[in-house]
N, C-alpha and C positions, 0 to 999 in steps of 0.2 A: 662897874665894868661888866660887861655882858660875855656871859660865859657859852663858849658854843661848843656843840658836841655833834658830833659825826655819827649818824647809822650806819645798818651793816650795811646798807646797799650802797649807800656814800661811799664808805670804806672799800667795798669790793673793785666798785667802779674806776677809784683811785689807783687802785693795782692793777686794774687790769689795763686804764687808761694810759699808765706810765708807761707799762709794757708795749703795748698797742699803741705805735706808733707810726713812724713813715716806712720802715723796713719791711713790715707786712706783704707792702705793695710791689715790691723788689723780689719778694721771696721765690718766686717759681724760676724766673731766671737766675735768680745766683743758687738755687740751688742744681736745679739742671744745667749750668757751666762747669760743676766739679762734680757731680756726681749721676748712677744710674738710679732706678727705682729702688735696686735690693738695699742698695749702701745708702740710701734717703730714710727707707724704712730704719734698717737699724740704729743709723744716726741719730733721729729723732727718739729710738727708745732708751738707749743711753740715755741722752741728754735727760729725757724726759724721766729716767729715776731720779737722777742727778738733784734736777729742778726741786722734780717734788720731795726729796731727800730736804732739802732747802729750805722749802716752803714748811715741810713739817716741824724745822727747826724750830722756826717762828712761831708755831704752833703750839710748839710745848714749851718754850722759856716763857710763851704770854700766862701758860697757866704756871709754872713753877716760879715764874717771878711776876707776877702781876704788878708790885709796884714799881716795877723799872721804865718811866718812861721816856719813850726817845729813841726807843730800840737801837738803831746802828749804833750811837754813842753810849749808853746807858749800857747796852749787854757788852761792849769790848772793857767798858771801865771798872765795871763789876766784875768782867771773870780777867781780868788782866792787867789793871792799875790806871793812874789816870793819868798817864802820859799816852799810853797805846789807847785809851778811850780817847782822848785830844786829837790824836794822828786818823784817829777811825771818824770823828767828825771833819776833822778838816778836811779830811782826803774825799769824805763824801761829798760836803759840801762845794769842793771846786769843782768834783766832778760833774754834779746835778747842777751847777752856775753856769760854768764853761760848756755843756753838754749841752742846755738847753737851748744856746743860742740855735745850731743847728737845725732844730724845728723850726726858728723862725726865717730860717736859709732856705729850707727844705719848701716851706710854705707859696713864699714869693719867686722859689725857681717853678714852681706846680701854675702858681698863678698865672709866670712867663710864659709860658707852654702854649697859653689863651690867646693873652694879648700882645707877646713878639711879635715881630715881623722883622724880615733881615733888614729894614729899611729903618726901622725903628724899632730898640731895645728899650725897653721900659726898666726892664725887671732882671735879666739875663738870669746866672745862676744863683739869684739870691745875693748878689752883692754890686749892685751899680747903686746909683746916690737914689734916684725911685726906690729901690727894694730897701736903702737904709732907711727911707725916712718913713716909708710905710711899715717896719720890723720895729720902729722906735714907737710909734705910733701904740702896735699889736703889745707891744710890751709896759708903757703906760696905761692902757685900757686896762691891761692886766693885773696891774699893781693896785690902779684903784679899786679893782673889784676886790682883791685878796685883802686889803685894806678896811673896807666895807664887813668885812667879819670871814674865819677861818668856813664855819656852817656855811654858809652862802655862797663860798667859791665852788666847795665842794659840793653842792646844792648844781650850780651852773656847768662843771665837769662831769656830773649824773648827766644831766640833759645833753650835752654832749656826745659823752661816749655811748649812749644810746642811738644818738643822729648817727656815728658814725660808723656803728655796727650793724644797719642797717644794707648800706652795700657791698659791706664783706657778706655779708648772709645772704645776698641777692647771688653775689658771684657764686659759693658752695651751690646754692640750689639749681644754677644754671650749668654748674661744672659736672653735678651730679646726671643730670639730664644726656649733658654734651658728653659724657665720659663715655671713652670705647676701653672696653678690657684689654681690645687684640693689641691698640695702639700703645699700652702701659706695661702689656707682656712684652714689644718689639723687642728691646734690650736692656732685659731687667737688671745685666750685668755690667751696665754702660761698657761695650768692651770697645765704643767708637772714640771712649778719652783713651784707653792704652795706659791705663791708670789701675791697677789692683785694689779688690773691693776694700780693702784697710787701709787705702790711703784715699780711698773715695770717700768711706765712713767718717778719715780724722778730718777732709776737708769741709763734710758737710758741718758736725760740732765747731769747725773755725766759725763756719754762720752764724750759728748758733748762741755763740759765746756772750752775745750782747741781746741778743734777743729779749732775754728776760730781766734785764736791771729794769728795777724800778718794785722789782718782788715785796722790796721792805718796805713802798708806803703805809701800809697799814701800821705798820711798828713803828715807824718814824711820827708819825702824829695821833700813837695812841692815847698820850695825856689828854684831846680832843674828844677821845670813844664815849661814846654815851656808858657801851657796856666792856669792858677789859676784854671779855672773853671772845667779843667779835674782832679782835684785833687779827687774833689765829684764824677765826672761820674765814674771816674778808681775804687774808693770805691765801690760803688755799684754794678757794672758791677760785678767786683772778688767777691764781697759775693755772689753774685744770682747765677755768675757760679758755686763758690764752694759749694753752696748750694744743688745747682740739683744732681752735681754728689754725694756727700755725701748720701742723700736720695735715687735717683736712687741705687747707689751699694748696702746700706746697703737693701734696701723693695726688689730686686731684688733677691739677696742671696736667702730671704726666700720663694724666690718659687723654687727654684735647689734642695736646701736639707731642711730635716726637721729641727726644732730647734734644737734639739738635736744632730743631725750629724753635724750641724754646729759648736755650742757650743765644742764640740770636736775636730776640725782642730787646728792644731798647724799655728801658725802664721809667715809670714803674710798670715792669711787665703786666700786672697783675690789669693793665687798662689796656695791652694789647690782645690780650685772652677775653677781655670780657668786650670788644668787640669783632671779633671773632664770631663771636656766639650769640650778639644782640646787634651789630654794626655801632654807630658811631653813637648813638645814646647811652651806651653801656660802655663806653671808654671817656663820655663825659662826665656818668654820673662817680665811676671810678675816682677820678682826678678829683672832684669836688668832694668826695670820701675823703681822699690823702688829706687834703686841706683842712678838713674838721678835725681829721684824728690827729694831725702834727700840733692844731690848735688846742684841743683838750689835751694833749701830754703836755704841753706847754702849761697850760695852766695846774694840772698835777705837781710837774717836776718845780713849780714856782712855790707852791706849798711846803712841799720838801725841804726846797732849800731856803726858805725863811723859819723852818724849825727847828734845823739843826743847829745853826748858833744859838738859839732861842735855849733848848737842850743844855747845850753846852754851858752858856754862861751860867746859868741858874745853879749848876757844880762848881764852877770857877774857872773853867776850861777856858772859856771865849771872856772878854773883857766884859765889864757888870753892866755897861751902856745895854747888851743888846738882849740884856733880861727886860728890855722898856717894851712893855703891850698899850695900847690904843685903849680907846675904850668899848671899843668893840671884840676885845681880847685879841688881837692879831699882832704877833712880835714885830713891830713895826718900823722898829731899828735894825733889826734881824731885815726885814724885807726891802730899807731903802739899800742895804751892804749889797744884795741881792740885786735889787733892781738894775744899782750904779753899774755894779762890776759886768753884769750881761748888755748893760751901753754901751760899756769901754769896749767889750769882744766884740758886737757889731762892729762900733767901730774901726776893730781892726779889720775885719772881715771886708769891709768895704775899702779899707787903705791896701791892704795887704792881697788880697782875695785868697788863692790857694793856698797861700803861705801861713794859713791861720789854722790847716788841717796836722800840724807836727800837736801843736799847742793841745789842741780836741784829742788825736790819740794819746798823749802824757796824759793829759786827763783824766779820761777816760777809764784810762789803765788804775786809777786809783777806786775805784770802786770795788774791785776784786779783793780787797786786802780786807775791809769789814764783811765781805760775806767767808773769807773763811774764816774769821773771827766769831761768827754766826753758830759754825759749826762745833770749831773749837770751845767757846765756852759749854755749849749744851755736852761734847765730847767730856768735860772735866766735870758737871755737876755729877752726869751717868758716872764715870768712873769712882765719886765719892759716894754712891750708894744712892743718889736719889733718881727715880722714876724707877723702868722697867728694862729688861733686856729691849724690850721692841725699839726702846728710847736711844738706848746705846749703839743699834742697831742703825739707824738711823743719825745720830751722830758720827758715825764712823763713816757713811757715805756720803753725808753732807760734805764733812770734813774732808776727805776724799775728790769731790768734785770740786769746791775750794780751792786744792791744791791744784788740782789737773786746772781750772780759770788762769790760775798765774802761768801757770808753765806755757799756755795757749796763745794767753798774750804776748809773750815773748819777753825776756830776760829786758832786751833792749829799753824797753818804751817803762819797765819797772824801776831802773837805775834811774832812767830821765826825769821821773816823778818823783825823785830826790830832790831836785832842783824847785819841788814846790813844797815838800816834806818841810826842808831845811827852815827858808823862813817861818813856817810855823812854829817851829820850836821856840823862838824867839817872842812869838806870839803867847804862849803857853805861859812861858816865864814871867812875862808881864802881865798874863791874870792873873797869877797865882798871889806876884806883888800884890796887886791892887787890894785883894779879899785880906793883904796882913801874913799869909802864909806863907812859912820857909820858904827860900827858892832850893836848899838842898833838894835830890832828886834820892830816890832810894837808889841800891846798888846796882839793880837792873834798869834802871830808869836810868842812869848814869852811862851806861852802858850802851843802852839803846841811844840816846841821844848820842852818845861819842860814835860809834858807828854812823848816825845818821848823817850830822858832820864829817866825815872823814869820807863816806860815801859821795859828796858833793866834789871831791876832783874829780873821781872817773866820771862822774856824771855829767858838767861841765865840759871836760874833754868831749866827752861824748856825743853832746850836744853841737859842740862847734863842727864835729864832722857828720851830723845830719845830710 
């Protein structure tokens, strides 16, 4: 079996690639729909300790626990038991399953854009029978290549997110150029929403909130790193990069056009700015940007989520089938669970169309609950004396920002992700059979499970009145 191992730049690429996706291109108008310039700035510096509070997490459990691999699942089951390590895989893993389809929604609605005509719909939003069968298509290519070896995918997401930072870089240097001071000074109070700069400020962080999933690729397939300690640098590296550019595009914008003309660009605004400034080759080569980058997150987030069961079962978490690797080392069992399940969500996507976006935000919502588990364990190693005050320091704002993810998301959409919680439990129980071990649960695991069950009426209820 051929063992492949990931560099830093691979690594980096990975995180940055996940992050860096189709929202990018949306960014100057939804930010300038709820906010002015001053409540832009501030918003982004929050968020942006937040992040990097975050990211430093990563940073320091890769060197105080170097053997833990598998980060999302690996650090909640170490500093927390292996029921909330199981909940923190599963939850990831549907969210990075369910999630990903959307890039291939995102893709073939960019595609539409080209070749629609009102006389002829090929592609529409990403969901007529053309755009399934070309999404099924993008997603089989994709399987074989990750199949082909874990190095290699990530080898072709390098070359990638390279392609596709190419004309966000084009945009910044043309924004820079096009940028008027007077036009960024006009109303730096946005006082034409009639909105207060702190509720400008909480609107822009709603943006924001999702902006940066995908921060824990490097942790999630460090058992691939060539070297442990590039787990943290690739971390950080991708949030600081994806960080600049996010800020740069969105404060940039607001000196092109005013709030308001921006606020008005249909999306991805980020191709009606840049032919603005270049005319119609610079809103093509835009569009054929988004399509690269929705494609390299795609292939990122498919990495992801063929490793986290991989992770998981190897502990007894996930059933012992999907510890089976290739011989090319790629969890391969882990990757067809992966494959199938993001068919089936086409699939709906195409039967269903809009009716498929409750499912994506439940989802969705489940990711937030291992990054502040993220924080919280690094929070509990500091508290027992190991690292530094800087270390606790940063625990305590990770942790922090954590909390403030959940709260942001909304209580709602967290109950409803019960209703995906639940059956895993069941899941849970029957690895634990399979390896021979108790199904007794410790006292808190007992606990937590009877909560999680009992959580599924209101959640249920809930759900029907969507």
């Amino acid at each position: 079996m051929k063992e492949s191992k990931i560099g830093l730049w691979s690594l980096t690429a990975l995180v940055f690639s996940s992050m860096v996706g189709a929202g990018i291109f949306s960014l100057p108008q939804n930010m300038a729909e709820v906010a002015g310039a001053r409540a832009v700035l501030i918003g982004w510096a929050v968020t942006g300790v937040g992040i990097l509070a975050l990211a430093a997490s990563f940073l320091y459990l890769s060197r105080l626990r170097p053997e833990l691999d598998g980060g999302i699942y690996s650090y909640a089951r170490a500093g927390f038991g292996d029921l909330v390590g199981f909940f923190s895989a599963w939850g990831y893993w549907l969210c990075a399953t369910i999630g990903v389809v959307g890039y291939l929604v995102i893709a073939f609605a960019a595609l539409g854009s080209f070749v629609d005509t009102p006389d002829s719909v090929w592609f529409g939003e990403g969901n007529t029978l053309g755009a399934f069968i070309g999404e099924s298509c993008i997603l089989w290519a994709v399987h074989l290549l990750v199949a082909r070896g874990v190095q290699q995918a990530a080898l072709f997401n390098l070359v990638a997110t390279l392609a596709k930072s190419l004309p966000l870089l084009l945009f910044i240097l043309f924004a820079c150029y096009w940028f008027d001071p007077v036009t960024f000074a006009a109303d730096q109070q946005g006082s034409t929403l009639a909105v207060p700069v702190s509720e400008q400020v909480r609107n822009t962080m709603l943006i924001t909130l999702w902006v940066f999933t995908g921060i824990e690729g490097a942790a999630v397939l460090s058992a691939r790193a060539r070297n442990k300690r590039d787990v943290g640098t690739a971390t950080v590296l991708g949030v600081v990069l994806a960080l600049l550019l996010y800020v740069l595009i969105s404060v940039l914008a607001l000196g092109i056009l005013s709030r308001p003309e921006l606020a008005a660009l249909p999306n991805p605004s980020m191709a009606g700015l840049m032919a603005q400034m270049t005319g119609s080759w610079g809103k093509l080569l835009i569009s054929a940007g988004l399509i690269v980058s929705v494609l390299a997150s795609y292939v990122s987030w498919t990495l992801f989520s063929a490793e986290v069961p991989f992770s998981a079962a190897r502990h007894g978490a996930f059933p012992a089938i999907f510890r089976r690797q290739n011989r090319n080392g790629t969890p391969i069992a882990s990757l067809w669970l992966t494959s199938l399940t993001v068919q089936g969500c086409l699939l709906l996507v195409w039967l269903l169309g809009k009716g498929y976006t409750n499912l994506l935000l439940i989802s969705t919502s489940m990711i937030l609950v291992p990054y502040l588990l993220i924080g919280l364990f690094l929070l509990k190693l500091s508290l027992r004396g190991e690292g530094n005050g800087l270390m606790r320091a940063v625990a305590l704002v990770s942790s922090g920002y954590g909390l403030w993810l959940l709260y942001a998301a909304g209580v709602e959409y967290l109950l409803l992700s019960l209703l995906l919680y639940g059956p895993g439990l069941l899941l849970f129980l029957y690895s634990r059979r399979q390896l021979g071990a108790e199904l007794r649960l410790s006292g808190r695991e007992r606990l937590l499970a009877g909560v999680t069950l009992l959580s599924l009426i209101p959640a249920v209820w809930s759900f029907a009145h969507v």
